[in-house]
C-alpha positions as CSV (number, residue, x, y, z in Angstrom):
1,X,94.0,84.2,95.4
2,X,95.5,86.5,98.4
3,X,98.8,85.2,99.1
4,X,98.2,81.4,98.1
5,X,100.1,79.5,95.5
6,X,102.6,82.6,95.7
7,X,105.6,80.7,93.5
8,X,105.6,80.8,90.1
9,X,103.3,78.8,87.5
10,X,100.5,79.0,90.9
11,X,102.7,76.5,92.5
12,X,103.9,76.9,96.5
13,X,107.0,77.9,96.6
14,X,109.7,75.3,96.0
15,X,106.9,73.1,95.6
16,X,106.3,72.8,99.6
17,X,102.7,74.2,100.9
18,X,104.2,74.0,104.5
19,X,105.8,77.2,103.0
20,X,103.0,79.0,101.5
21,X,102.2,81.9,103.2
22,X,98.2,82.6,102.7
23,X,97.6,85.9,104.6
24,X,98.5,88.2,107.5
25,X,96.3,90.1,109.3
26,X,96.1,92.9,111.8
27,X,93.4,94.0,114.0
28,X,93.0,95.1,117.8
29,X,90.8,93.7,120.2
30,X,88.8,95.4,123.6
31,X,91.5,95.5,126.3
32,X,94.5,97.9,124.4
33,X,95.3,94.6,122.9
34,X,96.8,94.0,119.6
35,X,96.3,90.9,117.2
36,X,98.7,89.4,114.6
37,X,98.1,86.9,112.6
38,X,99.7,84.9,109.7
39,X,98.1,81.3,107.6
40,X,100.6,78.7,105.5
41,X,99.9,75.7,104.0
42,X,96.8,76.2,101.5
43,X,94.2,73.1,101.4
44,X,95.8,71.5,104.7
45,X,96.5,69.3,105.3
46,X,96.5,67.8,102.0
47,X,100.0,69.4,101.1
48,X,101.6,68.9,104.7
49,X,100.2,67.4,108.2
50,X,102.8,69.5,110.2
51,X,104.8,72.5,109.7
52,X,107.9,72.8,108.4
53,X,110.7,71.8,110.9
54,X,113.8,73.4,109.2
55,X,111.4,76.9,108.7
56,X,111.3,80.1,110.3
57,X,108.1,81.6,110.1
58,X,108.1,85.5,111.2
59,X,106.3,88.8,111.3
60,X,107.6,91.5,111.1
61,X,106.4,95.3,112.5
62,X,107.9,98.4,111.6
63,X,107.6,100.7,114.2
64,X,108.9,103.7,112.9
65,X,107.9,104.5,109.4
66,X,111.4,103.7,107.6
67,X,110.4,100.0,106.1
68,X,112.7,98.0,108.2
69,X,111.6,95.5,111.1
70,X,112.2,97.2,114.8
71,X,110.3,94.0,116.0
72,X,110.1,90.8,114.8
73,X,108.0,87.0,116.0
74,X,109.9,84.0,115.0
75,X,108.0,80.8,115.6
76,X,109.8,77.7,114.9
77,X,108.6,74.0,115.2
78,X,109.7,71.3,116.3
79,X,110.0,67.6,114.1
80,X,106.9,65.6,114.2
81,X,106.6,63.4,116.3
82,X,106.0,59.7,115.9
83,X,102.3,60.3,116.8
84,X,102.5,63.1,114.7
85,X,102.6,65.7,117.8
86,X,104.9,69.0,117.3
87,X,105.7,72.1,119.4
88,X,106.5,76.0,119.1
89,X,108.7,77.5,120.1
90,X,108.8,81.7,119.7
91,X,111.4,84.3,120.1
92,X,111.0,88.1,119.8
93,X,113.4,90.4,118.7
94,X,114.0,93.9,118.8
95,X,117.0,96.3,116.6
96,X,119.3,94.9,114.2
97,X,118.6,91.6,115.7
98,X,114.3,92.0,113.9
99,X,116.3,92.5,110.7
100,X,118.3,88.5,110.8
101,X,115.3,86.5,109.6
102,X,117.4,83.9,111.8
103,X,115.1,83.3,114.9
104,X,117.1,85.5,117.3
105,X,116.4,87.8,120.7
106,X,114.2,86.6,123.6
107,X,112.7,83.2,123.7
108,X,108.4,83.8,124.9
109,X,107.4,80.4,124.3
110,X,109.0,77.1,124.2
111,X,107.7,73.0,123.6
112,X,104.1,75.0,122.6
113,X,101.3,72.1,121.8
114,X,100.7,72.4,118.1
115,X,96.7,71.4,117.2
116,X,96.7,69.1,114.0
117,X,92.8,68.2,115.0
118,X,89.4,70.4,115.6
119,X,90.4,71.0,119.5
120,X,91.8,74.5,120.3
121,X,95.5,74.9,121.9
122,X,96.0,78.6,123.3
123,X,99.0,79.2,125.8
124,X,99.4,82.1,127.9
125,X,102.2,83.7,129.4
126,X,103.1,87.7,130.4
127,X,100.3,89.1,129.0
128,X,100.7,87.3,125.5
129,X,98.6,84.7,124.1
130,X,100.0,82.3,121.1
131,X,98.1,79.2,119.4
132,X,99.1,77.7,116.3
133,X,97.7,74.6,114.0
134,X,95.0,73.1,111.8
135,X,91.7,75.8,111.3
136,X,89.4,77.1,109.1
137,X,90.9,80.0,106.1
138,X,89.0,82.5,106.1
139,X,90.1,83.9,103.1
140,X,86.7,84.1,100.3
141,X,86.5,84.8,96.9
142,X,84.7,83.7,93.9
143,X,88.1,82.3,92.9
144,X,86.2,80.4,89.3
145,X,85.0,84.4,88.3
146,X,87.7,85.5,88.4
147,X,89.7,82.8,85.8
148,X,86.6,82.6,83.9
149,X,87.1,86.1,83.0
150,X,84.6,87.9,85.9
151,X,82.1,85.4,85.4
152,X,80.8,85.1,88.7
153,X,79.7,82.1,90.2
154,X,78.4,82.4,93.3
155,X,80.8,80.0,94.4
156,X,83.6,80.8,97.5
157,X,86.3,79.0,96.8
158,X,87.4,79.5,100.7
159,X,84.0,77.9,101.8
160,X,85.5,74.1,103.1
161,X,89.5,74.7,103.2
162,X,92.1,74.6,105.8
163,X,95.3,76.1,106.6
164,X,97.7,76.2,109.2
165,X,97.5,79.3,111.7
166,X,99.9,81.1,113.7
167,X,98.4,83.6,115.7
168,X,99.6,85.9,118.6
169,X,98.1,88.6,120.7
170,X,99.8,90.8,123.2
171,X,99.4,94.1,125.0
172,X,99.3,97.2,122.3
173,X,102.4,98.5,124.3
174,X,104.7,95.7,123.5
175,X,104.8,97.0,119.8
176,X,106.2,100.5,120.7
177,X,104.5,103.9,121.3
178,X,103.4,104.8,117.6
179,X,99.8,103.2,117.4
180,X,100.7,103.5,113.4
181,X,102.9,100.3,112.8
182,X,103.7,98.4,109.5
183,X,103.6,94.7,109.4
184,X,104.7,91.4,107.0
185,X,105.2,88.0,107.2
186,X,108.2,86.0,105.7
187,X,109.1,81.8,105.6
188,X,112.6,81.4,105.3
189,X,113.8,77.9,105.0
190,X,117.4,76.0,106.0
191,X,119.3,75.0,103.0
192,X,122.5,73.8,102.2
193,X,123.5,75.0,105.8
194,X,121.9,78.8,105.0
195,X,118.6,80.3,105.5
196,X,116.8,81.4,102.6
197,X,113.4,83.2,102.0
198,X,111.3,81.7,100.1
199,X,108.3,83.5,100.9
200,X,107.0,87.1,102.0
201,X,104.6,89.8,101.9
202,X,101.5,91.8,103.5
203,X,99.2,92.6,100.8
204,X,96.7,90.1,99.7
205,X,97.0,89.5,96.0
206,X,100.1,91.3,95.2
207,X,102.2,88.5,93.3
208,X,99.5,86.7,91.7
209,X,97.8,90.2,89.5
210,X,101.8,92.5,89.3
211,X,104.8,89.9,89.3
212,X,105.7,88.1,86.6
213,X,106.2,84.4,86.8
214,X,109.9,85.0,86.5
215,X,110.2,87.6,89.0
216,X,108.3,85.7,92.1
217,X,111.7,83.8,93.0
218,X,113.2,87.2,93.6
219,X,110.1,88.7,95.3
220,X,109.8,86.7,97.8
221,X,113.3,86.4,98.7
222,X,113.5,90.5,98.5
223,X,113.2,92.9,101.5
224,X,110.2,95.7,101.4
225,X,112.5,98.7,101.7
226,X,113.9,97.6,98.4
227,X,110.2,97.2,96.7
228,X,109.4,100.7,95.9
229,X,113.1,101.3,93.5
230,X,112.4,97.9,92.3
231,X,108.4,97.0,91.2
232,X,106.9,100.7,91.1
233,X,107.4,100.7,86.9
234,X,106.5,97.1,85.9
235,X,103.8,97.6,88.2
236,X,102.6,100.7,86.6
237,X,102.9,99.0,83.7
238,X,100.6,96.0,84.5
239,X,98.2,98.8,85.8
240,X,98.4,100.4,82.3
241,X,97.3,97.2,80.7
242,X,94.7,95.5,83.3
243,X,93.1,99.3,83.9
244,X,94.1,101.6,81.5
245,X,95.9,103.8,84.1
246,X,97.7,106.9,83.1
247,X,101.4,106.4,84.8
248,X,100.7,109.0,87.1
249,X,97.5,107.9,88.6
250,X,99.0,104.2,88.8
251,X,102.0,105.6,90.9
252,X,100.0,107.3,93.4
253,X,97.6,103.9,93.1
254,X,100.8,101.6,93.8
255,X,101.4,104.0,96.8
256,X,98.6,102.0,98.9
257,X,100.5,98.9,98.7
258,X,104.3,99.4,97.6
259,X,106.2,98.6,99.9
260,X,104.2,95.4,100.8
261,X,103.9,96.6,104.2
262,X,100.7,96.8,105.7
263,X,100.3,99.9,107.1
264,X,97.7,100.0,110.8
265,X,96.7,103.1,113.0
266,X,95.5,101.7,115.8
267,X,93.7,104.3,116.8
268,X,91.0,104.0,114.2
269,X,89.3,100.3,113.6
270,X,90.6,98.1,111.4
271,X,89.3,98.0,108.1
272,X,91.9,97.1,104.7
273,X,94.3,98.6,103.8
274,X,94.6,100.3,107.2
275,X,95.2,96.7,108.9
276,X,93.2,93.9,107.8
277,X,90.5,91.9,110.0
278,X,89.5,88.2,109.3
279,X,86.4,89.5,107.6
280,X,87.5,92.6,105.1
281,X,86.6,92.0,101.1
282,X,90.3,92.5,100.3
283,X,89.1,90.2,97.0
284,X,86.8,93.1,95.9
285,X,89.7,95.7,96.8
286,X,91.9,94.1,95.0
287,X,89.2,94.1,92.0
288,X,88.8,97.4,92.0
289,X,92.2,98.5,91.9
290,X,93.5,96.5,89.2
291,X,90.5,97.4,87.1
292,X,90.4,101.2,87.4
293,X,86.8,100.9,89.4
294,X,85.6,98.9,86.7
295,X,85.2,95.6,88.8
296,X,84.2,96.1,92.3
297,X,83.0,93.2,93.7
298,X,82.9,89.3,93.5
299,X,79.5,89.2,95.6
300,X,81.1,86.5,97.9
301,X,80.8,87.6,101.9
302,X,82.8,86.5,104.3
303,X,83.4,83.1,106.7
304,X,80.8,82.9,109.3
305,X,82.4,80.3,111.3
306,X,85.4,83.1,112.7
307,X,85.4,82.7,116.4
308,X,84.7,85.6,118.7
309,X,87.6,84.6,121.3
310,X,91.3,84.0,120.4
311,X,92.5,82.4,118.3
312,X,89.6,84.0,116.0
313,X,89.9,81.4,113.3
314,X,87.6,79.1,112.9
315,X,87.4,75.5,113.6
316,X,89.0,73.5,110.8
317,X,86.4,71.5,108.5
């Protein structure tokens, strides 16, 4: 289901949906602007009514083609409030600084109003636009198919959840001169005094269909540079046995999405895997790959309460 439930046994990971990345997206809008965007908390606020204090949540862009971060977001938020209320606070960072998952290099935004309710909270400042909180996931699928063996149902499972977005948009040239960049999300959490990862990835629906249960742990905490050495055979392998792929067509298959960067020219629209927009099928993409063209499609469209205007997801049900 996308990114959802990415731990093992379809469980958040360590247990906590305020660190459950959902999905990450990428898309430009009219005005040489770019748009990134990145969901947590599946079925919020049922599994947490704020986000994670001690968390960094972060995405990363590649600028340059070699895998590692040249520029990196870190929001970070404060402790709830009382009433409930909590801010942002964002930092970006550039060089060897974008590759410490620490929140590090220059602070954009500080004491940001967080949304928990149905109103919208944008803040501007230098050309950059930032809102974070409660809306609508847009992600659909006919998520009771799929476990009852492609039995569709008509059903989107998507239709009435929540999650938490994070969402930032900024001139196209505050991400470099390439208009081809490469982008991921990570949560990393404070423990015992360091900060681990304990959750990652670009890709919708990577972990759930290739990893086993007992290789998610490491997954998330792993680095995409590393990916290729490490998942291309037992992901060949699960292509073998979910599509029947020869190991040569499922390594120039995996090539689309190993490393789990996500990949955007921006000077050609957005449409997955180049980028991803709030309304691409990735479900039905996803499909098709791991079944050799077999399955192509769930038959469930997308949301249509996406907003036109930043922060483009819709208002939470």
């Amino acid at each position: 289901m996308s990114h959802h439930l990415s731990g093992p046994h379809l469980r958040s990971p360590m247990d906590d949906a305020r660190l459950d990345l959902t999905d990450l997206f990428a898309f430009t809008v009219p005005g040489g602007r770019t748009v990134l965007i990145m969901n947590v908390n599946p079925l919020a606020p049922t599994g947490g009514t704020a986000f994670h204090p001690d968390a960094v949540y972060r995405i990363n862009v590649d600028t340059d083609g070699d895998n590692q971060a040249d520029i990196a977001y870190s929001f970070t938020f404060s402790d709830p409030a009382d009433d409930g209320e909590q801010t942002l606070a964002l930092h970006r960072a550039t060089g060897a600084e974008a590759r410490v998952h620490e929140a590090a290099g220059t602070p954009l935004f500080t004491d940001v109003p967080v949304s928990f309710g149905r109103e919208l909270s944008v803040t501007q400042a230098d050309g950059y636009k930032v809102s974070a909180g409660l809306r609508s996931d847009p992600f659909f699928a006919d998520l009771d198919g799929i476990v009852a063996d492609f039995t569709w149902t008509g059903t989107d499972w998507g239709a009435d959840k929540n999650v938490f977005g994070i969402a930032l948009e900024m001139p196209d040239a505050e991400l470099g001169d390439n208009p081809t960049i490469g982008v991921w999300a990570r949560v990393s959490l404070h423990v015992d005094g360091e900060l681990k990862s304990v959750d990652r990835g670009a890709h919708p629906s990577l972990t759930a269909y290739f990893n086993a249960e007992e290789a998610k742990d490491g997954y998330n905490e792993g680095e995409p540079a590393d990916d290729w050495a490490t998942y291309l055979e037992p992901w060949k392998a699960a292509l073998a046995h979910t599509g029947g792929y020869t190991p040569e067509a499922a390594e120039e298959t995996l090539r689309t999405i190993l490393p789990d960067i996500l990949r955007y020219d921006r000077t050609r629209p957005a449409a997955y895997p180049n980028g991803r927009t709030l309304t691409d099928d990735v479900t039905s993409a996803r499909l098709t790959m791991i079944s050799n063209g077999q399955i192509t499609s769930d038959h469930i469209g997308p949301h249509k309460d996406l907003l036109a205007h930043f922060p483009y997801l819709g208002t939470p049900h």
